[in-house]
C-alpha positions as CSV (number, residue, x, y, z in Angstrom):
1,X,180.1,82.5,197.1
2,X,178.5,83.0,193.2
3,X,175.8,83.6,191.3
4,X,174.8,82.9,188.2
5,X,172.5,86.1,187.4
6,X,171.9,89.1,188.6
7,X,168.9,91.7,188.4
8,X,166.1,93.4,189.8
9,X,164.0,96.1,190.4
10,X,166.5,99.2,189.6
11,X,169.3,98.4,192.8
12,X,167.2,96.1,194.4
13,X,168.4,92.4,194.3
14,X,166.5,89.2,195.1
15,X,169.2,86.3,195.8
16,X,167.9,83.0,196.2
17,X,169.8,80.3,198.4
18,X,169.2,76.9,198.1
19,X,169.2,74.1,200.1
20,X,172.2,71.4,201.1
21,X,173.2,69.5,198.2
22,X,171.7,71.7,195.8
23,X,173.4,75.0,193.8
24,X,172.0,77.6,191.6
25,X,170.6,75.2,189.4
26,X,168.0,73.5,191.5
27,X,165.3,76.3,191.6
28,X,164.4,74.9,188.0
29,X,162.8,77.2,184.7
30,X,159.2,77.7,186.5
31,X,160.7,79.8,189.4
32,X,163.2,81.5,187.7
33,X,161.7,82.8,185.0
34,X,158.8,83.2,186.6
35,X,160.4,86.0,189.5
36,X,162.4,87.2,186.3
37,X,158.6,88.5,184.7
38,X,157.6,89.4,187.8
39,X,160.3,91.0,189.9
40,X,163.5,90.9,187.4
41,X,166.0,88.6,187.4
42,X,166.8,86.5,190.4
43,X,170.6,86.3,191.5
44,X,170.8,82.7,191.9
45,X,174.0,81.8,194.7
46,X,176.0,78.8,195.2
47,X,176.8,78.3,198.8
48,X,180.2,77.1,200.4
49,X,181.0,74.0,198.9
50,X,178.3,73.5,196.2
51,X,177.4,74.3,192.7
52,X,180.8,76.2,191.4
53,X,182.2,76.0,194.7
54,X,182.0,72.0,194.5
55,X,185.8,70.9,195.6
56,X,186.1,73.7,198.0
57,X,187.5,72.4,201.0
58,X,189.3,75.4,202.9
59,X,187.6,75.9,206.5
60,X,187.9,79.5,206.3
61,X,185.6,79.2,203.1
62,X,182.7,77.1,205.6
63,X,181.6,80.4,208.0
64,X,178.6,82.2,208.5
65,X,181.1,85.5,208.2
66,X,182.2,84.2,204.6
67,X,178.2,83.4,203.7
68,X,177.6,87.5,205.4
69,X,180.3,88.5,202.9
70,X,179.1,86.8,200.1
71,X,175.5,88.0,200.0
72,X,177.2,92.1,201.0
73,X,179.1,91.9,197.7
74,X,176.0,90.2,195.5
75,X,173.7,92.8,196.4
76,X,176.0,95.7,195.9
77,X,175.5,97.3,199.2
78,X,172.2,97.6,199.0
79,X,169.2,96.2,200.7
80,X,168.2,93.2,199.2
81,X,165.4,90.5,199.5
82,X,166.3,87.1,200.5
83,X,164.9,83.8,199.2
84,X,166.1,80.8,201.2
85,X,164.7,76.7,201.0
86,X,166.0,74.6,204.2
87,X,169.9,75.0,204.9
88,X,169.4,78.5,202.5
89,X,166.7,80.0,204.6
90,X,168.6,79.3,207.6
91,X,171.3,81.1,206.6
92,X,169.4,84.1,205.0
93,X,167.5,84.3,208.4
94,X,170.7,84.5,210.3
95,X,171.9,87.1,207.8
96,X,168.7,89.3,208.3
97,X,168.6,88.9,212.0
98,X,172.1,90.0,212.4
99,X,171.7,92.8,209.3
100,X,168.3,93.9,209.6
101,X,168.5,96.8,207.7
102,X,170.2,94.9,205.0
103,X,167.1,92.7,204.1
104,X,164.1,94.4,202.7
105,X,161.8,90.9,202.4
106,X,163.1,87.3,203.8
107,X,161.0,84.5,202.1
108,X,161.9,81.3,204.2
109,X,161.1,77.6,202.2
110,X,160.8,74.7,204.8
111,X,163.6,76.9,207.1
112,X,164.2,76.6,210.9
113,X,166.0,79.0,213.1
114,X,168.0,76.6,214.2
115,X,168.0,74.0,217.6
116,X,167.2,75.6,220.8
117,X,169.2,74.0,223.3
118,X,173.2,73.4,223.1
119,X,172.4,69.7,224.1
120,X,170.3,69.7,220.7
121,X,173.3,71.2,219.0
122,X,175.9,68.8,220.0
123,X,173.9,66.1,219.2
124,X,173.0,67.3,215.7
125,X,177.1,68.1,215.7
126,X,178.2,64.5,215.8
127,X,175.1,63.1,213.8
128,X,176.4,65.5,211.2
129,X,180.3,64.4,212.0
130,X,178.9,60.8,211.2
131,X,178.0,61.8,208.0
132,X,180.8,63.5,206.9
133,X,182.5,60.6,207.6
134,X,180.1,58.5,205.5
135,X,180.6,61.3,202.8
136,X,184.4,61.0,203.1
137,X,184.9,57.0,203.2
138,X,182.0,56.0,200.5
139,X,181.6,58.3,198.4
140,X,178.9,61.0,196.6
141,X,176.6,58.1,195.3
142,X,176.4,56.1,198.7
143,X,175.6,59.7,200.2
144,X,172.9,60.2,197.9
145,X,171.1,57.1,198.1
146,X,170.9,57.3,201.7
147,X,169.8,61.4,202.0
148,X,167.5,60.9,199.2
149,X,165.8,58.1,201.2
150,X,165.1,60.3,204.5
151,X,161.9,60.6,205.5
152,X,161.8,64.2,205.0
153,X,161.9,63.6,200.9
154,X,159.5,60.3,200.8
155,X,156.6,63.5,198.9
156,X,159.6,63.5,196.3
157,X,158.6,60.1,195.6
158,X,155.4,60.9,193.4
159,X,157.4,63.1,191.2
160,X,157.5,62.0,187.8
161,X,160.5,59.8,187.1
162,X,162.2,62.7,184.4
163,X,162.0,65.1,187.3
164,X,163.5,63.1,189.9
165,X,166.1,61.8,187.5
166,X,166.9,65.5,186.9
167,X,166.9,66.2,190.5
168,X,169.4,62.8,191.3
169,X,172.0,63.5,188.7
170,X,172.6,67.4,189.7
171,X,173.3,65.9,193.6
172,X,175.8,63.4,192.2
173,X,177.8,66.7,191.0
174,X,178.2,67.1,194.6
175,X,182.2,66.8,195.5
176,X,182.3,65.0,199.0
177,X,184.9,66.2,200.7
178,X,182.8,69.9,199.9
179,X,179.6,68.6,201.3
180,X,181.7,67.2,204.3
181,X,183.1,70.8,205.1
182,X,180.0,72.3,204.8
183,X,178.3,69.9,207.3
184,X,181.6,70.7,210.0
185,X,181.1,74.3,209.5
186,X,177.8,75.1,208.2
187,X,175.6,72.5,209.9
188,X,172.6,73.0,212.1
189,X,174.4,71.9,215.1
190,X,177.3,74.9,214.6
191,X,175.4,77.6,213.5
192,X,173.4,79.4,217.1
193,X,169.7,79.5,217.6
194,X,167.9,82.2,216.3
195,X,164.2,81.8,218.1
196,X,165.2,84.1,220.9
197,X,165.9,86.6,217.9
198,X,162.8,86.5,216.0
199,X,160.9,89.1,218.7
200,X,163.2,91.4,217.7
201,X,163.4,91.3,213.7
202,X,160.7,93.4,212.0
203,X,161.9,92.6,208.4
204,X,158.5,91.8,206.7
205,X,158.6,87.6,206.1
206,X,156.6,85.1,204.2
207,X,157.3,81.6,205.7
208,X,156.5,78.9,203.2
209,X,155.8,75.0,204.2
210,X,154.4,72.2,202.5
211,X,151.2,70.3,203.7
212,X,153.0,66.8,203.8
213,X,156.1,68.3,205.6
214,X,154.2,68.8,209.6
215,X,157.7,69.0,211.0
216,X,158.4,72.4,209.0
217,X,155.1,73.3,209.3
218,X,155.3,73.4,212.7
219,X,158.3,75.4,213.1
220,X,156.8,78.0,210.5
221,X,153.7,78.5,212.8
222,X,155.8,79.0,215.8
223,X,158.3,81.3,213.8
224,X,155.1,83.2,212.8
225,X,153.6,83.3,216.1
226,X,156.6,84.9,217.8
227,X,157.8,87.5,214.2
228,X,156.4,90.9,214.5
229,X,155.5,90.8,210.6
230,X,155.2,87.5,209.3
231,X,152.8,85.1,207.2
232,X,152.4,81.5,206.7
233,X,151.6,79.8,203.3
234,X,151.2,76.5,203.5
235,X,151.2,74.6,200.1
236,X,148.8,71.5,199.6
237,X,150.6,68.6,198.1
238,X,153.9,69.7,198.9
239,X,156.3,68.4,201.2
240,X,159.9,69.7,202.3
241,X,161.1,71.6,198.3
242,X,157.8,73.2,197.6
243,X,159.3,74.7,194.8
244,X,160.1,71.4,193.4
245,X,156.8,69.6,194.2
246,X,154.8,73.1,193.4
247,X,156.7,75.3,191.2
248,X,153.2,77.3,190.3
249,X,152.0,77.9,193.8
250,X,155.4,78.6,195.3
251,X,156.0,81.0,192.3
252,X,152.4,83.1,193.4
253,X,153.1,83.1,196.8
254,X,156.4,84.1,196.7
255,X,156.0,87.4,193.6
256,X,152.3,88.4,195.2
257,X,154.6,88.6,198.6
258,X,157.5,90.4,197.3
259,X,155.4,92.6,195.3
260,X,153.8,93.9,198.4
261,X,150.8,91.2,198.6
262,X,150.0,88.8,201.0
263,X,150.9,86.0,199.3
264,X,148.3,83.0,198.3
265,X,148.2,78.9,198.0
């Protein structure tokens, strides 16, 4: 696991992870230099298998334990405050409920703590098998054209054309085998479930979901109902990649929050 910058406030380190099929590069200008003014310079990490890791395919490389070690070694032993959109703020939650004193604020973007049930999990394990396979036999721009066409993107859809052509073209640098791996040992359906954990976790958290997205919406009021410190912020006229749809008010919420405010729409 990489990053492309580093920085901060004197030791302290915010790393952002992004989502599946995304890298360093997908947080875009408006965030970035945004938390840079704000908070210092974000360390922005490419996950297993995407970004600079794209043609990874070693399982060992695919673990939560590799992820763990990855974000030790970026923040230089110190505590650190996580930034995590979808697959990213899964694994950032995971990180700070198993390294709570690691993790000095966790901002989760349209995150879950996982599926509850092991009958959800093997489920969501061979739906996610399928896929690799679909990754592996047609190919990156097959992939693309069908994940970009889940219901869960269809807000993406207003962007402006520029924005989504920008958006397209850094997915197609996916490698597919990498994406497969990171689907067999990444995926929803491998990693546990973390609600019975949240009780327990008193790291301060701002959850962050978009009006149009009521799945993640949902899960962020239920996250925040059971969290000892925790806040919703739920962005109009967003839907699953606030910060894509809503760069501005995902940049307020997030620098008011990990400057010590509440954090605002």
């Amino acid at each position: 696991m990489s990053s492309s910058a580093a920085g901060g406030r004197g030791l302290l380190t915010t790393l952002l992870l992004h989502g599946f099929t995304g890298s360093s590069h997908s947080w875009g200008p408006i965030v970035v230099d945004g938390l840079a003014s704000a908070v210092g310079a974000p360390v922005l990490v490419d996950l297993p298998g995407h970004g600079r890791h794209a043609g990874d395919v070693g399982p060992w490389r695919f673990t939560f334990e590799a992820v763990e070690a990855g974000i030790d070694a970026l923040a230089r032993g110190e505590p650190a405050d996580l930034v995590g959109y979808s697959m990213g703020g899964r694994l950032a939650l995971a990180y700070a409920v198993r390294n709570p004193r690691r993790v000095r604020r966790l901002v989760l973007e349209s995150a879950s703590p996982g599926l509850e049930t092991e009958e959800e999990r093997a489920a969501r394990r061979a739906h996610d098998e399928d896929l690799a396979n679909f990754l592996q036999t047609e190919g990156i721009e097959a992939f693309v054209e069908r994940w970009e066409a889940l219901e869960l993107f269809e807000s993406q859809r207003s962007l402006p054309p520029a924005v989504r052509a920008s958006h397209r073209a850094r997915r197609l640098l996916n490698h597919p085998r990498s994406l497969a791996a990171c689907l067999r040992g990444l995926g929803t359906g491998v990693l546990p479930s973390y609600w019975g954990s949240l009780e327990r976790l008193r790291v301060p958290v701002l959850i962050l979901v978009g009006a149009l997205d009521r799945k993640f919406a949902t899960f962020g009021a239920r996250m925040a109902a059971l969290l000892p410190d925790a806040r919703v912020v739920e962005i109009a006229g967003a839907g699953h990649a606030i910060h894509l749809e809503r760069p501005d008010a995902w940049l307020e919420a997030v620098t008011a929050f990990l400057c010590g405010g509440e954090g605002s729409a």
